[in-house]
C-alpha positions in Angstrom: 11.8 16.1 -16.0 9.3 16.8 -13.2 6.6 15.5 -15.1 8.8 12.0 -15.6 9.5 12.1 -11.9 5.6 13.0 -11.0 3.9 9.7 -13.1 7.4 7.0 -11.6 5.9 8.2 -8.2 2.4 7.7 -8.9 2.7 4.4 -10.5 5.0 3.6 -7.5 2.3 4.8 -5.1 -0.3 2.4 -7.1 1.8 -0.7 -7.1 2.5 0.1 -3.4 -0.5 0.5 -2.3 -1.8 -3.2 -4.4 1.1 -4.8 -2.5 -0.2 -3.0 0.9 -3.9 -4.1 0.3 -2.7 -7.8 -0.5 -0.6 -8.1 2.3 -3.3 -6.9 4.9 -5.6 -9.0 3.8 -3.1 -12.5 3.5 -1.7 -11.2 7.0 -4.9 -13.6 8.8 -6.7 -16.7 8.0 -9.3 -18.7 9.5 -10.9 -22.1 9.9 -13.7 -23.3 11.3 -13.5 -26.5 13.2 -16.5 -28.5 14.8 -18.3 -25.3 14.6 -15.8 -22.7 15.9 -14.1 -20.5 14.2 -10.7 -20.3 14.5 -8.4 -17.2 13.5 -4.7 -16.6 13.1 -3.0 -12.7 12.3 0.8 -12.3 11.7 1.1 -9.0 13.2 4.3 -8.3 11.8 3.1 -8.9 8.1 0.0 -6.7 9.5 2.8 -3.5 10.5 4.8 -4.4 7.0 1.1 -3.8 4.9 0.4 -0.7 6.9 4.3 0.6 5.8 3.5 0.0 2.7 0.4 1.8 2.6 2.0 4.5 3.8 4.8 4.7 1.6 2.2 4.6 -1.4 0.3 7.2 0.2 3.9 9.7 0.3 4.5 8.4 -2.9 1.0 9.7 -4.4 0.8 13.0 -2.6 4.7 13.7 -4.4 4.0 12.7 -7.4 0.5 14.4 -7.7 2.4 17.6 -6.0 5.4 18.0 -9.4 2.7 17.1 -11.9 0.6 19.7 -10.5 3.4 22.4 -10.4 3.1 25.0 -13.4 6.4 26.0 -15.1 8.0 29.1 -14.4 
């Protein structure tokens, strides 16, 4: 059952961290007008990416930590 539990958390942890990655790099975009460039960041989709990514990365160390536990 630990096993089970292990791989739902790493595939969580991967899907997490896709959604993370995405979301950081959506969060700004930029135009160039008449030679400047203009930039825009939605810091609060910035801090949601980041949560994300962290949240994949508690997700991986679980999942990693019952697969890698022998049975007694």
């Amino acid at each position: 059952m630990k096993k089970v539990i292990g791989i739902i958390l790493i595939v969580a942890a991967l899907v997490l961290g896709y959604i993370g990655i995405n979301g950081l790099t959506e969060s700004s975009k930029s135009v160039e007008l008449l030679g400047i460039e203009i930039t825009a960041e939605d810091g609060s989709a910035k801090q949601n990416a980041y949560i994300e990514l962290g949240l994949g990365v508690v997700a991986l160390v679980g999942g990693l930590f019952l697969l890698g536990q022998k049975k007694k």
